[in-house]
BAMARRO-205896 format. One line per field, with one value per residue (C-alpha): residue in three letters; y, x negated, z negated. Coordinates in pm, 1 decimal, decimal comma. Each point is the difference from the previous one (the first is absolute). Layout:
// BAMARRO-205896
type: [ALA ...]
north: [Y ...]
east: [X ...]
up: [Z ...]
END
This chain:
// BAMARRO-205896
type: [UNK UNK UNK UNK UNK UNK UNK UNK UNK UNK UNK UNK UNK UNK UNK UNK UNK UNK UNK UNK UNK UNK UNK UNK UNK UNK UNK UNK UNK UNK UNK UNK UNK UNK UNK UNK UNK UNK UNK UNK UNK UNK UNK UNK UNK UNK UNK UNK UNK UNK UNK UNK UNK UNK UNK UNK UNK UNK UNK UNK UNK UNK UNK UNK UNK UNK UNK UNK UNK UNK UNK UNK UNK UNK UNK UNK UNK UNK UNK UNK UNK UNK UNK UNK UNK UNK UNK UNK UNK UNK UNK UNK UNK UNK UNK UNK UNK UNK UNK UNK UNK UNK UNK UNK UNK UNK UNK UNK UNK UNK UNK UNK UNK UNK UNK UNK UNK UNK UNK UNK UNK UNK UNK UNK UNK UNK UNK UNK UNK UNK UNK UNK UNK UNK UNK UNK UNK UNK UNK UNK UNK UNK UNK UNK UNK UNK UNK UNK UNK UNK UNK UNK UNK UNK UNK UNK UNK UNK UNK UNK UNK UNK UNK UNK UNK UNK UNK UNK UNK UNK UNK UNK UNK UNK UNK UNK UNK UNK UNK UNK UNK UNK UNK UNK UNK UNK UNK UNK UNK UNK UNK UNK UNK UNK UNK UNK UNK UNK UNK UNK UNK UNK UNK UNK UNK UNK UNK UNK UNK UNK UNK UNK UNK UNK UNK UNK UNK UNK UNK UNK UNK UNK UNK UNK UNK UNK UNK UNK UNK UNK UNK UNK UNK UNK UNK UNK UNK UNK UNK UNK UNK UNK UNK UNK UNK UNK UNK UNK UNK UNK UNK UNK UNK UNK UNK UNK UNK UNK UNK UNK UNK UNK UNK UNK UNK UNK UNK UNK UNK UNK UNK UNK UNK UNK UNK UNK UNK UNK UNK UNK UNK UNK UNK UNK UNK UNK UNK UNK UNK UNK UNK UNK UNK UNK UNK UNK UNK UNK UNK UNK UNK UNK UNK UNK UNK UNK UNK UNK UNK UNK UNK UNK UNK UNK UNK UNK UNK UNK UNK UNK UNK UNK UNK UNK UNK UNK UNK UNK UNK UNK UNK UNK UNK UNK UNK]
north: [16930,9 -179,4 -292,7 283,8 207,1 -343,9 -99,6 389,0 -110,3 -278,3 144,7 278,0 -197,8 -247,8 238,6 274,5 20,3 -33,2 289,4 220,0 -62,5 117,5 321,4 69,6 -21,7 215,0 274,4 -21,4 56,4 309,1 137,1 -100,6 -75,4 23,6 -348,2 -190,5 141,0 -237,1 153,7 -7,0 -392,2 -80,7 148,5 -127,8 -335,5 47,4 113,6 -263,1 -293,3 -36,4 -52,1 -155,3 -227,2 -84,7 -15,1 -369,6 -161,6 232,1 -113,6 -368,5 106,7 141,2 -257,7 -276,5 291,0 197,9 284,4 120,6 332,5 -71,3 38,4 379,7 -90,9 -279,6 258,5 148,4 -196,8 -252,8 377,0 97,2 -328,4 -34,1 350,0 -101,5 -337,9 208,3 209,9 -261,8 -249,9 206,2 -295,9 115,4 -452,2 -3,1 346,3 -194,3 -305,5 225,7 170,1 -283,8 -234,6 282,7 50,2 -338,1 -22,5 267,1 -94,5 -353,7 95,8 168,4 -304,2 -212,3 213,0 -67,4 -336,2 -179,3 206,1 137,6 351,7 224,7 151,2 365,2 -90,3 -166,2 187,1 347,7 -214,8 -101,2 344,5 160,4 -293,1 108,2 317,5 -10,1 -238,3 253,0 357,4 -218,3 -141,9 378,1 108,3 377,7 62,9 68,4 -6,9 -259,7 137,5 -199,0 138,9 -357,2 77,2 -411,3 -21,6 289,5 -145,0 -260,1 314,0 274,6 -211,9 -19,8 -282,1 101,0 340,6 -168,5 -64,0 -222,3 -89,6 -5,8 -299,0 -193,2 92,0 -127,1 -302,1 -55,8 12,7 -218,7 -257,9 77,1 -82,7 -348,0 -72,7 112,9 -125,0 -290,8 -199,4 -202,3 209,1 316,6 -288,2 -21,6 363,4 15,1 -275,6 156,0 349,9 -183,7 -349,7 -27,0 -333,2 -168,0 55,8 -183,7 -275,0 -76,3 -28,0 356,5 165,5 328,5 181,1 -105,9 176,2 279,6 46,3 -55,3 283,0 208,5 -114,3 122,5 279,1 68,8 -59,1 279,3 224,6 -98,3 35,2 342,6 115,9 -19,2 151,5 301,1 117,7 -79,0 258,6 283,0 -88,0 -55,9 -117,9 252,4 -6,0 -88,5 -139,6 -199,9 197,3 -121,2 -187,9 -259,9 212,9 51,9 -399,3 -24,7 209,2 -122,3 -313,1 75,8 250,9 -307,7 -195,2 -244,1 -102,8 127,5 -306,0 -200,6 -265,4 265,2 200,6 -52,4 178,6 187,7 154,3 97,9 120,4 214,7 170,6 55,7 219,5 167,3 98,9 92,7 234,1 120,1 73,2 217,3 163,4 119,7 145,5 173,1 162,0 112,2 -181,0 27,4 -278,5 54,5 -165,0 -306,6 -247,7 114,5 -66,7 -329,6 -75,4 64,9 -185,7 -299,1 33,6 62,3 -254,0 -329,2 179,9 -33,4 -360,4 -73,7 129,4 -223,8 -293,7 79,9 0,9 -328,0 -157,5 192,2 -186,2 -317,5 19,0 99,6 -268,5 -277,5 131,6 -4,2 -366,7 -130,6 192,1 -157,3 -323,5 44,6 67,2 -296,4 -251,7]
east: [-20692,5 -222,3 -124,5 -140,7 -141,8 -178,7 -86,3 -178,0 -125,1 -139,7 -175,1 -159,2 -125,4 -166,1 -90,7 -121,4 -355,5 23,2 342,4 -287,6 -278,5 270,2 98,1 -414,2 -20,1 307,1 -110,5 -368,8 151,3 188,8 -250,3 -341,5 42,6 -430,5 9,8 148,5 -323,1 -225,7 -288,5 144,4 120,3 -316,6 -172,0 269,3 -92,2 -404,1 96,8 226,2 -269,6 -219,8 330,1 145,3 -241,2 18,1 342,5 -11,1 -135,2 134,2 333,2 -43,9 -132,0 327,4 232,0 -137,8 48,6 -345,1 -162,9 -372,8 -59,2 -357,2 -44,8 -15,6 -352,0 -61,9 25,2 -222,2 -277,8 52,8 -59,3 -309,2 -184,3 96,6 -172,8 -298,3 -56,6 48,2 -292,2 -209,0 25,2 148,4 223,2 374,7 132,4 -207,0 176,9 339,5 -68,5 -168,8 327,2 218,6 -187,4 33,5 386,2 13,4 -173,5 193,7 357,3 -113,9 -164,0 400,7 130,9 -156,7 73,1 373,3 21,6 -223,9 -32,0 324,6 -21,5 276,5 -91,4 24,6 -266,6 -227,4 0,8 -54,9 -294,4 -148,2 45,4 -247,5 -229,0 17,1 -19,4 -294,9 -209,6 93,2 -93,4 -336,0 -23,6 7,6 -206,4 -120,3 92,6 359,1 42,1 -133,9 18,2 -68,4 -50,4 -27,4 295,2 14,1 96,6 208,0 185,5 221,3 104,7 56,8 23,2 309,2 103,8 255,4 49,9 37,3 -218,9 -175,6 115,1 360,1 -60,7 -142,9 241,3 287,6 -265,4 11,8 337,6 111,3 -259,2 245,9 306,8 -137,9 -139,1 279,5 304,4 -130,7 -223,5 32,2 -189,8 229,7 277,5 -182,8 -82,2 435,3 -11,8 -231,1 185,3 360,1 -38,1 -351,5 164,6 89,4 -268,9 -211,9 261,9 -108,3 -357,7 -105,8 -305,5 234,0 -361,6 -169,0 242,1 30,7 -410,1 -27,8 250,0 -244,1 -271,1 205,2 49,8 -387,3 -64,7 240,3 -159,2 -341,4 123,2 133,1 -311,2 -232,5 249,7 54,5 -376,6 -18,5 278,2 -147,2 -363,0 -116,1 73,7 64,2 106,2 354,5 108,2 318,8 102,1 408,2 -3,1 170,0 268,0 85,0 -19,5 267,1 215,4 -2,4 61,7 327,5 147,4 -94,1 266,7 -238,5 129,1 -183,1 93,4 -132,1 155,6 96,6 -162,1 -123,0 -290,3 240,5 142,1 -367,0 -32,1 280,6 -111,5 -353,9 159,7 246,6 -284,5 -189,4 259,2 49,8 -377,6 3,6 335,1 -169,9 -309,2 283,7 200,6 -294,1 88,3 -284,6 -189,1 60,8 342,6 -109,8 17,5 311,3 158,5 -137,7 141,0 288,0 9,6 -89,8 282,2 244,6 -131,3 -13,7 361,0 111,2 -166,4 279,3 261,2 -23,3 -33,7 260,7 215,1 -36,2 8,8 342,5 134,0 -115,1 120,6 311,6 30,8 -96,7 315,2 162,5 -24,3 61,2 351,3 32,6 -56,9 219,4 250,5 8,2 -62,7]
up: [-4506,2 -258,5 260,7 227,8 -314,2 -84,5 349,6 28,2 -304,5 139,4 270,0 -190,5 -237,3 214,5 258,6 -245,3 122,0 356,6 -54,8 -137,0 209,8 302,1 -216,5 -9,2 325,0 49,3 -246,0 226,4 329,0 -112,6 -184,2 136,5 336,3 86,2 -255,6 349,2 192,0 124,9 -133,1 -342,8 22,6 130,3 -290,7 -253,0 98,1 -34,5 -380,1 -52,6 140,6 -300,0 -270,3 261,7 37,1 -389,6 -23,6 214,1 -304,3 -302,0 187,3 -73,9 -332,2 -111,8 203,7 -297,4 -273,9 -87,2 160,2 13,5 -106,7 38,4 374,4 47,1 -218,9 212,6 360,0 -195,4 -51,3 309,0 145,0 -198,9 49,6 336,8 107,0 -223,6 177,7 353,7 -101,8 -135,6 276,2 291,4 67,4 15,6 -19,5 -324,1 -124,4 87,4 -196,7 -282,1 -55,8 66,2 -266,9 -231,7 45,4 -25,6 -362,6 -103,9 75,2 -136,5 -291,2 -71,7 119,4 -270,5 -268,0 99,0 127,0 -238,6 -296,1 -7,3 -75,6 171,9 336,9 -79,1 -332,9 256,2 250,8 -175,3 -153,4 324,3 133,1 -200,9 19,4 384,5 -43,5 -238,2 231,9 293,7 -144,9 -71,5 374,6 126,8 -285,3 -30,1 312,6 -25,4 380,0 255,6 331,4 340,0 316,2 179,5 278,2 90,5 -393,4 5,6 328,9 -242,3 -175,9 259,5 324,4 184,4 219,4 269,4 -170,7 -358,9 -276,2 -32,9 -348,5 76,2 229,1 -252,3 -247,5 222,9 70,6 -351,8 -80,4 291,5 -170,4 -322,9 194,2 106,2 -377,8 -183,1 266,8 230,7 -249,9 -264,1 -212,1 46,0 -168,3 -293,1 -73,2 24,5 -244,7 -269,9 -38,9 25,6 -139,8 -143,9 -198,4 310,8 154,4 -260,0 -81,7 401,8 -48,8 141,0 -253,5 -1,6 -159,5 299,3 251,3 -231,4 49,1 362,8 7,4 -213,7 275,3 313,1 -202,1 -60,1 380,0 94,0 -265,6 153,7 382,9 -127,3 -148,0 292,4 228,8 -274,2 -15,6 375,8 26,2 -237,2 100,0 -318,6 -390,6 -282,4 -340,6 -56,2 331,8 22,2 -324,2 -14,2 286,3 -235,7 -18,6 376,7 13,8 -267,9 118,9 358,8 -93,4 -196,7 275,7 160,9 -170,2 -258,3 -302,0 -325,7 -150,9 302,0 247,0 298,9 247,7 320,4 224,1 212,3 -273,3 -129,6 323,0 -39,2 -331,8 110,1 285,0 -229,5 -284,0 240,6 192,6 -351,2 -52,0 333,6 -74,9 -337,3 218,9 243,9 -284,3 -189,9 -310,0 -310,7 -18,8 -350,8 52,9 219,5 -301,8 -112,5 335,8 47,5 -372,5 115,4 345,3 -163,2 -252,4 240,9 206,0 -291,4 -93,3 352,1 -26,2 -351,9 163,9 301,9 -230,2 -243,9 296,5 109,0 -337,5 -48,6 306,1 -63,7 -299,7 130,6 247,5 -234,1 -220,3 324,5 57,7 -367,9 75,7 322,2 -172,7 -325,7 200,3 224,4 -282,2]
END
């Protein structure tokens, strides 16, 4: 009786998340069945595309132990300037690179105040964020609203390629670039190495504050590819676009199974909790829930979720421990 209470144990503990996410999905198909529409999946994946598409690089972010609360602000002014060079030069490659030199600066300016200055991430990036913030309020100026009517720019917004967005694809496009970085490269090694065993890492010669910032980079690209692809999608800039956007990011990647503390995750699992917060998002809209309550609940999804996250690796220290005690038995006995 007590191995199979600790082998359900076990299971649950390790399997916590993914027993949830099957419960969610459970609780949807009783009790909004329209969520398994096509329509509705289709458009759950055109509002999922832009922190989607910021989640690739917040992932590897987290995976060596710091986060960037700062990108939200960076959407936002990759955004802003983006539109702004689109109506200056009526050149939609020179809007890209606009916003993706901005995200870049951004997420790098956070990166530096990490990596080589040492202040914590949170400090930094809260920092940075109204620094972006600030410099994009002053990009759309009086205004308040930017509108563009250009439908070749709106196209990388609102076009659909076989029936999908056009977004989505390059979200998955950009994520699938994650996968190789992160799993088939000896890059992706390294960013393992600085959230589990930053030491080791330098003891072998790797500058862990250089991988650390070329994380912080990637990052800033995503934030920049995002951007673009946001006012594309709205037509336009306005003030306080991409407000919590950091949020969604966070919490996707830890239904997504990252460690807080860095050292695990992978891009399928980001994957994963991009569709989930999403679904969540939508399932909100469907039940008519205040909006009033939308930061409470993602509070608590990503509590549950880094709980889940303890609980998985509290298990497996329990049985190592267990089986190390195991063998120093096996061993007294024999001698």
């Amino acid at each position: 009786m007590k191995n199979a209470v600790e082998k359900t144990r076990s299971v649950v503990y390790k399997n916590a998340m993914l027993i949830s996410i099957v419960l969610f999905a459970v609780f949807t198909i009783f009790n909004a069945p329209i969520f398994f529409t096509k329509t509705s999946l289709l458009n759950l994946a055109s509002q999922a595309a832009v922190f989607g598409i910021v989640s690739v690089g917040m992932m590897m972010e987290m995976i060596t132990g710091v986060s960037d609360i700062s990108v939200g602000a960076g959407v936002y002014l990759s955004g802003a300037l983006g539109v702004r060079t689109f109506l200056a030069t009526g050149s939609i490659p020179m809007a890209v690179l606009v916003a993706v030199v901005a995200g870049i600066a951004g997420s790098s300016l956070t990166g530096l105040c990490v990596s080589y200055f040492g202040m914590p991430d949170m400090v930094a990036g809260m920092s940075v964020q109204f620094v972006l913030r600030g410099l994009g309020d002053l990009v759309i100026g009086a205004d308040a609203v930017v509108n563009l009517s250009d439908e070749a720019f709106q196209w990388f917004g609102q076009g659909k390629i076989l029936g999908i967005s056009v977004p989505v694809f390059v979200m998955l496009i950009m994520f699938v670039i994650g996968i190789f970085l992160l799993h088939y490269t000896r890059f992706g090694r390294y960013v393992y190495a600085v959230g589990d065993n930053r030491d080791a890492l330098r003891a072998s010669g790797v500058n862990d504050k250089h991988i650390q910032m070329l994380c912080y980079a990637f990052t800033g690209f995503c934030v920049g590819i995002a951007g673009f692809f946001y006012v594309a999608r709205i037509g336009g800039a306005t003030y306080g676009i991409g407000d919590g956007l950091e949020f969604n990011c966070i919490a996707a990647c830890a239904v997504g199974g990252v460690n807080i503390a860095g050292g695990a995750g992978s891009m399928p699992g980001a994957l994963l909790g991009v569709i989930v917060i999403a679904a969540i998002n939508q399932l909100l809209r469907l039940f008519n829930v205040s909006a009033l309550l939308y930061k409470l609940v993602w509070g608590v999804v990503v509590i549950v979720s880094v709980g889940f996250g303890i609980l998985r690796r509290y298990q497996f220290y329990y049985e190592k421990i267990r089986r190390t005690a195991k063998k120093e038995e096996e061993l007294s006995k024999t001698a």
